[in-house]
PDBQT receptor file of N, H, CA, C and O in Angstrom, charges set to zero:
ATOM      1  N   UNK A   1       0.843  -1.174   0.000  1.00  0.00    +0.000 N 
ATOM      2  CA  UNK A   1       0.000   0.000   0.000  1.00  0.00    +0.000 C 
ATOM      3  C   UNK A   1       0.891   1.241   0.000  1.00  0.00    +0.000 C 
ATOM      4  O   UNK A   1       1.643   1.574   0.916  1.00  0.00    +0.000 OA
ATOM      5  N   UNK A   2       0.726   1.792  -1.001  1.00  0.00    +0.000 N 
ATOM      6  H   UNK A   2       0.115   1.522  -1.745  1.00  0.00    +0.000 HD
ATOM      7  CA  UNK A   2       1.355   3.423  -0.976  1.00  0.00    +0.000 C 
ATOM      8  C   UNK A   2       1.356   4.124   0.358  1.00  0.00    +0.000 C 
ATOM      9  O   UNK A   2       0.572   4.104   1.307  1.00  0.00    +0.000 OA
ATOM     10  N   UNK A   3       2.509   4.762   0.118  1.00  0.00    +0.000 N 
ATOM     11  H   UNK A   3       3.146   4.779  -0.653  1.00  0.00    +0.000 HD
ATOM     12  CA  UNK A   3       1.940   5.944   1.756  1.00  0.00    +0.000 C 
ATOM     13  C   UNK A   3       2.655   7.535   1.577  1.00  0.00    +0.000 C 
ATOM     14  O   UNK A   3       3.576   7.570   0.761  1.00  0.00    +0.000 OA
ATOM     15  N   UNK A   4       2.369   8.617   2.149  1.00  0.00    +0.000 N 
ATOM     16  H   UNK A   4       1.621   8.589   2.812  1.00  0.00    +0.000 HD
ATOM     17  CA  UNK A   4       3.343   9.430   1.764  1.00  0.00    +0.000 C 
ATOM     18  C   UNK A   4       4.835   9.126   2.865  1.00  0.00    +0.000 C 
ATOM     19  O   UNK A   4       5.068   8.541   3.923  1.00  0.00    +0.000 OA
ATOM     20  N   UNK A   5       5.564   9.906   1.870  1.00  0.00    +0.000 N 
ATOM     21  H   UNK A   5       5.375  10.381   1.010  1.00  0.00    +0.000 HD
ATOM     22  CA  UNK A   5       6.897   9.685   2.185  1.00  0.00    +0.000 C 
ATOM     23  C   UNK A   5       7.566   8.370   1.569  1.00  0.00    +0.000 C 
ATOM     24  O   UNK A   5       8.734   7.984   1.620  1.00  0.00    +0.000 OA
ATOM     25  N   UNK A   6       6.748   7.967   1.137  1.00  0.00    +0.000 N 
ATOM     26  H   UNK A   6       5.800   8.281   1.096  1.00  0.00    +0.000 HD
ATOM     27  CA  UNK A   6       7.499   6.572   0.581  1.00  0.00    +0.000 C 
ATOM     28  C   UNK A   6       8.047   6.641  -1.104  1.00  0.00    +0.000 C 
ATOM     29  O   UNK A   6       7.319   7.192  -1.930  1.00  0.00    +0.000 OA
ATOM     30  N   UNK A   7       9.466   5.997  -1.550  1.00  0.00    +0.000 N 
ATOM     31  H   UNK A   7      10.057   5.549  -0.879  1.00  0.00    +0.000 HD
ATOM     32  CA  UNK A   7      10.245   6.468  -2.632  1.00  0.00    +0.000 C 
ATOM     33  C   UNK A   7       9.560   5.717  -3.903  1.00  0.00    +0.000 C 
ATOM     34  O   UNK A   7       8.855   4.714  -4.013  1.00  0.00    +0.000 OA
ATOM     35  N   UNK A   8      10.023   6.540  -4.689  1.00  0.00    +0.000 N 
ATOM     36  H   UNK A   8      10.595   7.355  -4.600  1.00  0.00    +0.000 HD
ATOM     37  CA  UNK A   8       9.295   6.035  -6.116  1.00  0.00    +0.000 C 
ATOM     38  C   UNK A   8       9.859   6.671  -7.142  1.00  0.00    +0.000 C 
ATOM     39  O   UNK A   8      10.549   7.679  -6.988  1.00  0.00    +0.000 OA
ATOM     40  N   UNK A   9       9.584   6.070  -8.408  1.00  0.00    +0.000 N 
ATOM     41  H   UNK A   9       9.024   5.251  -8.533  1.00  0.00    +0.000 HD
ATOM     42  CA  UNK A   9      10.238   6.249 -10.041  1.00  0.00    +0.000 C 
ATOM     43  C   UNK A   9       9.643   6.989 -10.561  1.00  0.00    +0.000 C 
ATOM     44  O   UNK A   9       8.499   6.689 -10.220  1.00  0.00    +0.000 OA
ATOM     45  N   UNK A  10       9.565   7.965 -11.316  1.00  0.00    +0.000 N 
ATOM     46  H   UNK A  10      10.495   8.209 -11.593  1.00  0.00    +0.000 HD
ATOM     47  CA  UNK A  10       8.927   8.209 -12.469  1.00  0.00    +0.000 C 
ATOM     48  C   UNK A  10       9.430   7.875 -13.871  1.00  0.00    +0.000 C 
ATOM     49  O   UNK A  10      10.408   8.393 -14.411  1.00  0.00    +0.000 OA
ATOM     50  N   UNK A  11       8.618   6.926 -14.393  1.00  0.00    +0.000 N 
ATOM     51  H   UNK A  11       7.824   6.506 -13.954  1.00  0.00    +0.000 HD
ATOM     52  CA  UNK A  11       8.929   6.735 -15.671  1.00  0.00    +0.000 C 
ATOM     53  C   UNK A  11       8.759   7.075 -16.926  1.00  0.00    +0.000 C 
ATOM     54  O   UNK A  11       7.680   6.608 -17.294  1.00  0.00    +0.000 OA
ATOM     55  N   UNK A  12       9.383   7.770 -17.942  1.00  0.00    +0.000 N 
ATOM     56  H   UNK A  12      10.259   8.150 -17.644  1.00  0.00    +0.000 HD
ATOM     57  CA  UNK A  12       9.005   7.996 -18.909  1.00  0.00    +0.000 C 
ATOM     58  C   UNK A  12       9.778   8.428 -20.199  1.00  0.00    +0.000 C 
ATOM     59  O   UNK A  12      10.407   9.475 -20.350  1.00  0.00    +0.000 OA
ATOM     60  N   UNK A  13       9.557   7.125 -21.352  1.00  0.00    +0.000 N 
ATOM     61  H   UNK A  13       9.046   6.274 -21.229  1.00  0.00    +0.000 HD
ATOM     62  CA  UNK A  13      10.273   6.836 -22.330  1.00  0.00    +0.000 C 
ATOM     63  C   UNK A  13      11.618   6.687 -22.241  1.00  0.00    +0.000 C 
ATOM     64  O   UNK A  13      12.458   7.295 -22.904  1.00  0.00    +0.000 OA
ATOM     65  N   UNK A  14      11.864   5.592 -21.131  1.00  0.00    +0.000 N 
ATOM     66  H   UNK A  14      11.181   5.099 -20.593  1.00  0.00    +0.000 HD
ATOM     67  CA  UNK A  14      13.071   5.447 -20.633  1.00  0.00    +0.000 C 
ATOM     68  C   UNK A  14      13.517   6.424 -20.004  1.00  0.00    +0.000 C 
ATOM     69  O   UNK A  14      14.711   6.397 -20.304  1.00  0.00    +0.000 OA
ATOM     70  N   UNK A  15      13.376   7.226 -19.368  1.00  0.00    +0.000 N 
ATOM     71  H   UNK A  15      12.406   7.249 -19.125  1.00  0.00    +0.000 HD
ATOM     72  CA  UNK A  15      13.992   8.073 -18.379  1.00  0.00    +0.000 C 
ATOM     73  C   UNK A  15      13.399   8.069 -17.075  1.00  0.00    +0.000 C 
ATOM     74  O   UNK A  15      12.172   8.149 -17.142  1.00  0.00    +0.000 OA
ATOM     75  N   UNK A  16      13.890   7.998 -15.830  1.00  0.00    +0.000 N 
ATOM     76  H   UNK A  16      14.886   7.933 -15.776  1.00  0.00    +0.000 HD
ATOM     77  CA  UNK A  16      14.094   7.389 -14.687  1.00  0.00    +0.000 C 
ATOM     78  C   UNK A  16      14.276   8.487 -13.784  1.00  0.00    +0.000 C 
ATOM     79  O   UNK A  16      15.280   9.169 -13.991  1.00  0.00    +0.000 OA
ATOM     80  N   UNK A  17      13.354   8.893 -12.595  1.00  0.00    +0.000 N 
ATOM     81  H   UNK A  17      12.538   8.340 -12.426  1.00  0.00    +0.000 HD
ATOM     82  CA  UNK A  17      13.803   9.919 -11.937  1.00  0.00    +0.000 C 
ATOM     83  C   UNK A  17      13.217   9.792 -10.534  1.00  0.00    +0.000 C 
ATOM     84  O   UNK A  17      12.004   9.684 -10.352  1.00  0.00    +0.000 OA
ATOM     85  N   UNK A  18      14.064   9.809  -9.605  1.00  0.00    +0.000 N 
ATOM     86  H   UNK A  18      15.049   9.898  -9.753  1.00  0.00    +0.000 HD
ATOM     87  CA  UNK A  18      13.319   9.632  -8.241  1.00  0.00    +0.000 C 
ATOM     88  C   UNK A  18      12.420  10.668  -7.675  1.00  0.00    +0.000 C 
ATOM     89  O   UNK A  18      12.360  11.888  -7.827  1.00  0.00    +0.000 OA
ATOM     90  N   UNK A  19      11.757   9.831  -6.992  1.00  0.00    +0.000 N 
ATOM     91  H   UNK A  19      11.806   8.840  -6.869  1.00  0.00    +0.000 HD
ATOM     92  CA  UNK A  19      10.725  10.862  -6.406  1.00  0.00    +0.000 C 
ATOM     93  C   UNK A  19      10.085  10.676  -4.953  1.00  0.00    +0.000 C 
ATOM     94  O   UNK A  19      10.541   9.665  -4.419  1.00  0.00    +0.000 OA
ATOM     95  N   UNK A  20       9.423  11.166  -4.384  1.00  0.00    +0.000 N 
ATOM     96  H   UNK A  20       9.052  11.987  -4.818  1.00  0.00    +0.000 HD
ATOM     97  CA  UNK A  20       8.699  10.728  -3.092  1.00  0.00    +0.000 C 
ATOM     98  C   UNK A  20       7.224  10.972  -3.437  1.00  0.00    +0.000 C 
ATOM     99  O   UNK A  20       6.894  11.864  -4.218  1.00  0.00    +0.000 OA
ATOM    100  N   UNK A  21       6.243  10.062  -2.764  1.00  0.00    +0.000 N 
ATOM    101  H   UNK A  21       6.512   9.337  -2.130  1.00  0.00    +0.000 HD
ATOM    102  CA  UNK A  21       4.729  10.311  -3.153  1.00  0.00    +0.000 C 
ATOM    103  C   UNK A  21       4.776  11.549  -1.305  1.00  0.00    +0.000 C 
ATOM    104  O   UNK A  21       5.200  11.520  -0.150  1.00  0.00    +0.000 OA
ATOM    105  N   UNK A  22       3.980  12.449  -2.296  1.00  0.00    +0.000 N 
ATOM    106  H   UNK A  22       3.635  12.472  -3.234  1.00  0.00    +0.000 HD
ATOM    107  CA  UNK A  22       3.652  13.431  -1.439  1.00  0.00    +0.000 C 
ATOM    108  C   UNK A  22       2.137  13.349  -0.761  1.00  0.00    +0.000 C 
ATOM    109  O   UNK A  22       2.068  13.676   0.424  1.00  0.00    +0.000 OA
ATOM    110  N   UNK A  23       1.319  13.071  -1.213  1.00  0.00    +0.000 N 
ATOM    111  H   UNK A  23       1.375  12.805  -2.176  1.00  0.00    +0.000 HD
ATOM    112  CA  UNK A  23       0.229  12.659  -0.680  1.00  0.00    +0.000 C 
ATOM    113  C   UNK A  23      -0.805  11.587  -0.856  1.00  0.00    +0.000 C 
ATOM    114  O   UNK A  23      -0.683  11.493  -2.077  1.00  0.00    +0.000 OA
ATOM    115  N   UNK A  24      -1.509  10.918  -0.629  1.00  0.00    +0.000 N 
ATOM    116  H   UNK A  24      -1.608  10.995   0.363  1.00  0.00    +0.000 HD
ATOM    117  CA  UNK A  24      -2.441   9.554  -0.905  1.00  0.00    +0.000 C 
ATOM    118  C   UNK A  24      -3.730  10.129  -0.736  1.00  0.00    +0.000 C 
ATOM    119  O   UNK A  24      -4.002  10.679   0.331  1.00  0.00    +0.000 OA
ATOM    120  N   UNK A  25      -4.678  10.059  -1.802  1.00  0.00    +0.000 N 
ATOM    121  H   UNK A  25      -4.456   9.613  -2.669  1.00  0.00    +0.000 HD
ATOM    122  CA  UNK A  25      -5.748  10.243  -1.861  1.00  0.00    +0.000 C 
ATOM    123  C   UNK A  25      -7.165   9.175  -2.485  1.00  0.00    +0.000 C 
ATOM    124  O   UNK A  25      -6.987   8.042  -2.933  1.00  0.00    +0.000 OA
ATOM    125  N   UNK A  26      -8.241   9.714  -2.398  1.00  0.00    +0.000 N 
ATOM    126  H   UNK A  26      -8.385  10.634  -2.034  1.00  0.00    +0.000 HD
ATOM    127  CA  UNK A  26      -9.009   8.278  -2.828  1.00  0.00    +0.000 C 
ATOM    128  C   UNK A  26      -8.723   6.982  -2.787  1.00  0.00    +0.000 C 
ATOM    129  O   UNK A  26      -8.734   6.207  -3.744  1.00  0.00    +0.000 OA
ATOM    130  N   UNK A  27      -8.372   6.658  -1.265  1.00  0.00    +0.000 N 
ATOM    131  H   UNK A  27      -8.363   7.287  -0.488  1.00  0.00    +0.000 HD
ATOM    132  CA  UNK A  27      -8.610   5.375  -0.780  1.00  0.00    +0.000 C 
ATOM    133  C   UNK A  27      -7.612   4.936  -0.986  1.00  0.00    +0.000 C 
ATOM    134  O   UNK A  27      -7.572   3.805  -0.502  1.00  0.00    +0.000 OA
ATOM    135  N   UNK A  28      -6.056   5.398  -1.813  1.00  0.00    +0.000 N 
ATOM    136  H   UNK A  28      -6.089   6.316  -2.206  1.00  0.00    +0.000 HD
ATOM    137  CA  UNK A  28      -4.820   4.795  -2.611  1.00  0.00    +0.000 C 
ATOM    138  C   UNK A  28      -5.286   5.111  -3.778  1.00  0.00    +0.000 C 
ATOM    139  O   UNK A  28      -4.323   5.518  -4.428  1.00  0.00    +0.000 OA
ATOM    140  N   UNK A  29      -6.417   5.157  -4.531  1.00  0.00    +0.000 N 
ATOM    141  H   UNK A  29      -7.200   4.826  -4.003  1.00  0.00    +0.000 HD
ATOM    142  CA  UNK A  29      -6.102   5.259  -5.864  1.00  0.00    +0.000 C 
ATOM    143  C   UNK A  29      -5.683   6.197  -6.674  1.00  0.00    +0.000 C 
ATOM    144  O   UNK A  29      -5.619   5.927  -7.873  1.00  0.00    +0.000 OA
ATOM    145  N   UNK A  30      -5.211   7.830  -6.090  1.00  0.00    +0.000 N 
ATOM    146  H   UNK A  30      -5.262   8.050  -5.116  1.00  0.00    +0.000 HD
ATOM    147  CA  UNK A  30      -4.542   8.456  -6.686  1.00  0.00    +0.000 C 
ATOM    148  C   UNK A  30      -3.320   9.148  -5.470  1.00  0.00    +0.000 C 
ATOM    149  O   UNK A  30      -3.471   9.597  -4.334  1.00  0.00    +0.000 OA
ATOM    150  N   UNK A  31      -1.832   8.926  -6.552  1.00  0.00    +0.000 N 
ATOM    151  H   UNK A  31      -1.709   8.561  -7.474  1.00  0.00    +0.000 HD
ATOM    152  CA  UNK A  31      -0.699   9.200  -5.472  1.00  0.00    +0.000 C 
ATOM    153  C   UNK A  31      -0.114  11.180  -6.209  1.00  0.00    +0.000 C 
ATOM    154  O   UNK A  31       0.172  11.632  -7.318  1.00  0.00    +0.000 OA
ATOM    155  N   UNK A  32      -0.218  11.786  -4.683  1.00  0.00    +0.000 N 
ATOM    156  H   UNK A  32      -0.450  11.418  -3.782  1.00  0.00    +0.000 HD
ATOM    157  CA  UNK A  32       0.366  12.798  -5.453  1.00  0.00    +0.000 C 
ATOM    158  C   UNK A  32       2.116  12.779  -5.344  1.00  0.00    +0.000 C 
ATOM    159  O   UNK A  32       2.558  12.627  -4.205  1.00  0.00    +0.000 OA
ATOM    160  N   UNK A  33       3.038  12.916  -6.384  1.00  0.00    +0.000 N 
ATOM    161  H   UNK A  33       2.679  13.040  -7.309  1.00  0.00    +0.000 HD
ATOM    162  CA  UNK A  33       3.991  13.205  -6.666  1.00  0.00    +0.000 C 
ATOM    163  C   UNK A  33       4.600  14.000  -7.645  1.00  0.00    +0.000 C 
ATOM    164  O   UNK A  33       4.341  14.314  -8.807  1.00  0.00    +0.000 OA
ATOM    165  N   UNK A  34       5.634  14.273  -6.698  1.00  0.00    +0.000 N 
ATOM    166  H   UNK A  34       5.845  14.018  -5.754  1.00  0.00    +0.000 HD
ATOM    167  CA  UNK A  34       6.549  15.757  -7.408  1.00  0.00    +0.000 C 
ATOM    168  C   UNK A  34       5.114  16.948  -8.003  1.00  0.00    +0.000 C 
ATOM    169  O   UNK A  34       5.149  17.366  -9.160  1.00  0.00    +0.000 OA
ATOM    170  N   UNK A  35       4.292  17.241  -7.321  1.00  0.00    +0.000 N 
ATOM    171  H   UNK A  35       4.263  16.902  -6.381  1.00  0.00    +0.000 HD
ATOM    172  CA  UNK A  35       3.427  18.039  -7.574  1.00  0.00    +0.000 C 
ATOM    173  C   UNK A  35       2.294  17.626  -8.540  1.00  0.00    +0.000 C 
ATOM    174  O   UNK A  35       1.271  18.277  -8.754  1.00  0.00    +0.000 OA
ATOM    175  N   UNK A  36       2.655  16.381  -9.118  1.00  0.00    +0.000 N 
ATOM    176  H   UNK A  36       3.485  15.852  -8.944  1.00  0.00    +0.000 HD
ATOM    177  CA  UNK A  36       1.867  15.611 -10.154  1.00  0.00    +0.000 C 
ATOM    178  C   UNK A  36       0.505  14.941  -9.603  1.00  0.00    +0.000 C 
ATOM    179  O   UNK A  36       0.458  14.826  -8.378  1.00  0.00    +0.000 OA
ATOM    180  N   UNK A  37      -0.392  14.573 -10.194  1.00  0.00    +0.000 N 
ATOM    181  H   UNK A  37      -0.354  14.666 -11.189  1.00  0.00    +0.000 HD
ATOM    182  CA  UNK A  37      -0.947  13.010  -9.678  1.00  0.00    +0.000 C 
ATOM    183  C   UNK A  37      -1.038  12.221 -10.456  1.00  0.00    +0.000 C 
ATOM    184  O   UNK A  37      -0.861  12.379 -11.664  1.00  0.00    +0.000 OA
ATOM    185  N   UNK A  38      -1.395  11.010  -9.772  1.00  0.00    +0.000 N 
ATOM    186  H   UNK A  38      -1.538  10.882  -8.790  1.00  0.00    +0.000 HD
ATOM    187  CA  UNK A  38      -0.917   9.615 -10.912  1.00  0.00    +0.000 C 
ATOM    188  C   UNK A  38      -2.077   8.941 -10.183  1.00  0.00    +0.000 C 
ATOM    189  O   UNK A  38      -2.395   9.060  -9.000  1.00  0.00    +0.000 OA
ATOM    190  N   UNK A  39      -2.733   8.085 -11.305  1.00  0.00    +0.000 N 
ATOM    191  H   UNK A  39      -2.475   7.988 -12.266  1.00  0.00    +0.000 HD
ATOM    192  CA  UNK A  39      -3.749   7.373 -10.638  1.00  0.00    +0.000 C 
ATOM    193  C   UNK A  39      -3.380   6.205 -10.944  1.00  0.00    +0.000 C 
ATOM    194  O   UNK A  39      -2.316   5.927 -11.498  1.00  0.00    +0.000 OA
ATOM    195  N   UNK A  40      -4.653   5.061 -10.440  1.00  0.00    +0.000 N 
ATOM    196  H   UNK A  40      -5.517   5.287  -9.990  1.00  0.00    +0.000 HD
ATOM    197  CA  UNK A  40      -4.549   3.519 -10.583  1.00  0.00    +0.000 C 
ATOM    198  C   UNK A  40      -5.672   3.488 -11.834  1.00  0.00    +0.000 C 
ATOM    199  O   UNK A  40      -6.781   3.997 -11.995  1.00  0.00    +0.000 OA
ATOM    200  N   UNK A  41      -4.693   2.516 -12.729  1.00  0.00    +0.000 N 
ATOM    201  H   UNK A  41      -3.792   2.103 -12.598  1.00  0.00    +0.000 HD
ATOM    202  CA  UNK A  41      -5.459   2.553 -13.965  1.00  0.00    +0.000 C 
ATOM    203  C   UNK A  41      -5.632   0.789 -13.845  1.00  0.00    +0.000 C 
ATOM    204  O   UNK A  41      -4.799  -0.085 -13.606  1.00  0.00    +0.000 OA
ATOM    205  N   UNK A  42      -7.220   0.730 -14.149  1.00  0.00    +0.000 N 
ATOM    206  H   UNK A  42      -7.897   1.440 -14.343  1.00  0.00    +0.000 HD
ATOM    207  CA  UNK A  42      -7.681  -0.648 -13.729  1.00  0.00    +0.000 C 
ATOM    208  C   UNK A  42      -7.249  -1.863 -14.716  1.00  0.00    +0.000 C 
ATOM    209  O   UNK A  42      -7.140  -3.073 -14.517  1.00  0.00    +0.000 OA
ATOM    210  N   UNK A  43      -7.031  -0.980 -15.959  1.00  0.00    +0.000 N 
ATOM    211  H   UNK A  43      -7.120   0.003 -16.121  1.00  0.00    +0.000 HD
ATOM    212  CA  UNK A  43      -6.725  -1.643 -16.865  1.00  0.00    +0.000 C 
ATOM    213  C   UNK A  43      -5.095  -2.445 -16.718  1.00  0.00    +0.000 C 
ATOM    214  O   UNK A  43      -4.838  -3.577 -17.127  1.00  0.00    +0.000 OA
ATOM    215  N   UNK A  44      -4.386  -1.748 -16.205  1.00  0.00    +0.000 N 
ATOM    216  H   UNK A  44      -4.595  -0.828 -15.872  1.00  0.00    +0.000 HD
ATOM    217  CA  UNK A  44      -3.017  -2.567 -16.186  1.00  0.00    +0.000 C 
ATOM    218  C   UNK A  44      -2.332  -2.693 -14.745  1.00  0.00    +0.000 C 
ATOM    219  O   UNK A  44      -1.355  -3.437 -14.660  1.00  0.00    +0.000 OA
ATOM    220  N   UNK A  45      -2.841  -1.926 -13.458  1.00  0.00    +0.000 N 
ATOM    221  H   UNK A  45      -3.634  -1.321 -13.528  1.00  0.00    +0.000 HD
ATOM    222  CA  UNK A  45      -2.352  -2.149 -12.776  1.00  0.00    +0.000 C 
ATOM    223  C   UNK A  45      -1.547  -1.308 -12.136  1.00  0.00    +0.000 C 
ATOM    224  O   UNK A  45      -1.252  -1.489 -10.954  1.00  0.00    +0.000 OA
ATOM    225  N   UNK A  46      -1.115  -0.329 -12.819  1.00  0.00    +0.000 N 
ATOM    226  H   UNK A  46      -1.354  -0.182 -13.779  1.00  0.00    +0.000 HD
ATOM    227  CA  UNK A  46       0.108   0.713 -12.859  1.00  0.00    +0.000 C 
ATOM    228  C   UNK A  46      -0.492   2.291 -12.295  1.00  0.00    +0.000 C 
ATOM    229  O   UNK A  46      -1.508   2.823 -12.742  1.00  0.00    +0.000 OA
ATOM    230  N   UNK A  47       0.272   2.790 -11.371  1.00  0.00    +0.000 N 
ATOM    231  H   UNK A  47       1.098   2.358 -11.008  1.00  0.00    +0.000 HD
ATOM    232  CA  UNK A  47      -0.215   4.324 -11.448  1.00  0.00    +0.000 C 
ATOM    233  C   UNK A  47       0.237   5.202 -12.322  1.00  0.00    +0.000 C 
ATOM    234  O   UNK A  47       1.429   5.483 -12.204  1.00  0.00    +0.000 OA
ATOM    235  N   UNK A  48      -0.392   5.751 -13.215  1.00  0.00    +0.000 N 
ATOM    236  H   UNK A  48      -1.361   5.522 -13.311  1.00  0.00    +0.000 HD
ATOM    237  CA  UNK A  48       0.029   6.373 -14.875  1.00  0.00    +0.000 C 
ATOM    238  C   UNK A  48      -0.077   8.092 -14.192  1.00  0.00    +0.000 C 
ATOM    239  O   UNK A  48      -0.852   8.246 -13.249  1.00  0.00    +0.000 OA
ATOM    240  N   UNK A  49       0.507   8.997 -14.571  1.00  0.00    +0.000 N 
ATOM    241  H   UNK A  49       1.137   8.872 -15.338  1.00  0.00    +0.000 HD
ATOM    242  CA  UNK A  49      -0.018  10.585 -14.689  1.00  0.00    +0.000 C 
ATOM    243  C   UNK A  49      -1.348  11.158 -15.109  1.00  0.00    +0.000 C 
ATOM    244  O   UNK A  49      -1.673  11.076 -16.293  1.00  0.00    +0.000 OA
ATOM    245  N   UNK A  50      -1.848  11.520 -14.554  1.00  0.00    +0.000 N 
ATOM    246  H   UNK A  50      -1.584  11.587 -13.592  1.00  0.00    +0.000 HD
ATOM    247  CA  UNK A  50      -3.693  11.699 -14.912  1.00  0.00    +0.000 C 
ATOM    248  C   UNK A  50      -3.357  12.396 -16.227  1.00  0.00    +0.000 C 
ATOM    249  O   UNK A  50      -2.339  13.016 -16.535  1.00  0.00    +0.000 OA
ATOM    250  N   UNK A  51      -4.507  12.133 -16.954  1.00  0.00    +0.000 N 
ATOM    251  H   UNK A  51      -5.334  11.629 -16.705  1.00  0.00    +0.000 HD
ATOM    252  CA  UNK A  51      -4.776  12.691 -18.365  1.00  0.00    +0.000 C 
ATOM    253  C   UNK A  51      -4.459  11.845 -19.357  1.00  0.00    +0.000 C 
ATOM    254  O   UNK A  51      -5.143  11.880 -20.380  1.00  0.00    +0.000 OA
ATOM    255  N   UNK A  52      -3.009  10.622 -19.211  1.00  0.00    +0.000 N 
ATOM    256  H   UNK A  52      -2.454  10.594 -18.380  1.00  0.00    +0.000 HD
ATOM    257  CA  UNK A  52      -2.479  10.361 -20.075  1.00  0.00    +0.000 C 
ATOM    258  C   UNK A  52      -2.742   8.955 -20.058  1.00  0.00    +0.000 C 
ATOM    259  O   UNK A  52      -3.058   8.228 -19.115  1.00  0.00    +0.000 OA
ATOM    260  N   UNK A  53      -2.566   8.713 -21.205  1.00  0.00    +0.000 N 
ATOM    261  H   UNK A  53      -2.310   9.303 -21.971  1.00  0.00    +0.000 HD
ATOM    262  CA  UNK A  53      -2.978   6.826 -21.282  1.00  0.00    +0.000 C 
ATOM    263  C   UNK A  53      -2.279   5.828 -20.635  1.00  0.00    +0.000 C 
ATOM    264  O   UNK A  53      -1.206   6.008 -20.059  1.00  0.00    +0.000 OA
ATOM    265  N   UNK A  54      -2.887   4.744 -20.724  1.00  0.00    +0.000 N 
ATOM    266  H   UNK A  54      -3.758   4.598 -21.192  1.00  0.00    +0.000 HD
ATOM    267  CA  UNK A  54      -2.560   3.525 -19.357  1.00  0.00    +0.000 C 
ATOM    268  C   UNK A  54      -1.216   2.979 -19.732  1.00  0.00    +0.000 C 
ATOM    269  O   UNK A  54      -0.722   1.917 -19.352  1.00  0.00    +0.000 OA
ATOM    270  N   UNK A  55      -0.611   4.036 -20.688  1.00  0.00    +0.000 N 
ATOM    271  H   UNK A  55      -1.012   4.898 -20.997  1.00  0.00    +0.000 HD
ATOM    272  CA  UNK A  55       1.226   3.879 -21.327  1.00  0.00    +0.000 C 
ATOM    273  C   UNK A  55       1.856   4.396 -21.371  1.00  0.00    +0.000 C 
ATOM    274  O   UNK A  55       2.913   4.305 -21.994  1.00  0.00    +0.000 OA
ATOM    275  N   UNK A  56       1.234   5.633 -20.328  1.00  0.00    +0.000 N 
ATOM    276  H   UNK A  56       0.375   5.707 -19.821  1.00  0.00    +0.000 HD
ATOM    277  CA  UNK A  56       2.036   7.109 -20.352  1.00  0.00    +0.000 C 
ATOM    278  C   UNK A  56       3.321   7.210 -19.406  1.00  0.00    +0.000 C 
ATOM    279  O   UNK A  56       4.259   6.431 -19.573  1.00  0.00    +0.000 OA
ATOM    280  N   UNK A  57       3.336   7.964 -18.636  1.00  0.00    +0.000 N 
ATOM    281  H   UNK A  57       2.574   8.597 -18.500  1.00  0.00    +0.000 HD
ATOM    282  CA  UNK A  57       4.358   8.154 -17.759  1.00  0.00    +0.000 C 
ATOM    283  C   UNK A  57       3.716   7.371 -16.599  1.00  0.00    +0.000 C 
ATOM    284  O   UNK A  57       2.520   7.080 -16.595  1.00  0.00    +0.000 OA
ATOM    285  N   UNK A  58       4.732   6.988 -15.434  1.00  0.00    +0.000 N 
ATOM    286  H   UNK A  58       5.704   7.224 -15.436  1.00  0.00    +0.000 HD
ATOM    287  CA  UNK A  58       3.927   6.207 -14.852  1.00  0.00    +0.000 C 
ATOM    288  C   UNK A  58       4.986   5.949 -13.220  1.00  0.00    +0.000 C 
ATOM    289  O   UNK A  58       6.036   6.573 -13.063  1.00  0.00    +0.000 OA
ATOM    290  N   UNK A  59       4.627   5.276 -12.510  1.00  0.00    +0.000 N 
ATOM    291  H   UNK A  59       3.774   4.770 -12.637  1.00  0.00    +0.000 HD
ATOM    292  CA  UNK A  59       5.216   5.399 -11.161  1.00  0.00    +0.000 C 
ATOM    293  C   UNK A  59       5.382   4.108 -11.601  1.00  0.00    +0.000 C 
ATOM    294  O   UNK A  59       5.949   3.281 -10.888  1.00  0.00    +0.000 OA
ATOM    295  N   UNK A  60       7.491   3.364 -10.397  1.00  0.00    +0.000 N 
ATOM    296  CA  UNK A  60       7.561   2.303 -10.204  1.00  0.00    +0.000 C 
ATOM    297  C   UNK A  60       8.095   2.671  -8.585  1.00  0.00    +0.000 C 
ATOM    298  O   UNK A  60       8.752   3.613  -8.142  1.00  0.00    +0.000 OA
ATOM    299  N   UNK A  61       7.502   1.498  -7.962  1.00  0.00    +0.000 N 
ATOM    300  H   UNK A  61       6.969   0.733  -8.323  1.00  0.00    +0.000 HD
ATOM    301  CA  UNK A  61       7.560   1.401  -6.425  1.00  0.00    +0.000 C 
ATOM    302  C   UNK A  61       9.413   0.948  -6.096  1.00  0.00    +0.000 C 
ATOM    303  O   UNK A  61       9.935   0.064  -6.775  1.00  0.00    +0.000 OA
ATOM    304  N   UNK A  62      10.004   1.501  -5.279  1.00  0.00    +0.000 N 
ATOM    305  H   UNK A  62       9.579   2.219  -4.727  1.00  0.00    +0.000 HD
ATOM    306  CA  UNK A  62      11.474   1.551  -4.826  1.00  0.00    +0.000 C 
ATOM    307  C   UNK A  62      11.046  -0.065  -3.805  1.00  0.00    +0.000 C 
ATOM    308  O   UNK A  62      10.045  -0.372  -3.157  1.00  0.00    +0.000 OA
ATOM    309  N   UNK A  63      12.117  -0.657  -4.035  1.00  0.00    +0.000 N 
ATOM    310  H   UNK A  63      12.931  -0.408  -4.561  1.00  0.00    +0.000 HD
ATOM    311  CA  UNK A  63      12.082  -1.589  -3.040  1.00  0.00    +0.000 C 
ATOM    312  C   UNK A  63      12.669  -1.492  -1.606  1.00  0.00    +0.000 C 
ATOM    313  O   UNK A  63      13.899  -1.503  -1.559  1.00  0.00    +0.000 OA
ATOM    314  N   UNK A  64      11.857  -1.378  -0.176  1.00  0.00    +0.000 N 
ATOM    315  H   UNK A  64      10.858  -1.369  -0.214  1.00  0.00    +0.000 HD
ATOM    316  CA  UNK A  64      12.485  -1.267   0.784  1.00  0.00    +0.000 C 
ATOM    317  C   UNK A  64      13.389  -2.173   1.767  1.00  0.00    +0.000 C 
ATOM    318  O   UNK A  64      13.931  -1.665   2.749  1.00  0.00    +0.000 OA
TER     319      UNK A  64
């Protein structure tokens, strides 16, 4: 389960950039980071950047 303060990726078109989720909203299903939000897209599983398709930019969870 997401939480804030906890580390994370942003991904996009191969480029890789750390980040921290800054806040958790709707139950977990949307994480705010780096000022962004990223939701849970039902279709694949993944939290993507709102607006953009379920292939867009997207969060990967840091292993603790």
């Amino acid at each position: 389960m997401p939480y804030a303060g906890m580390p994370v990726r942003v991904v996009h078109l191969g480029a890789v950039e750390p980040a921290v989720i800054e806040e958790v909203r709707d139950d977990g299903r949307t994480l705010l980071v780096a000022g962004e939000c990223f939701t849970l897209r039902r279709v694949n599983g993944r939290f993507v950047r709102e607006g953009e398709p379920p292939y867009g930019t997207r969060l990967a969870f840091e292993r603790e």
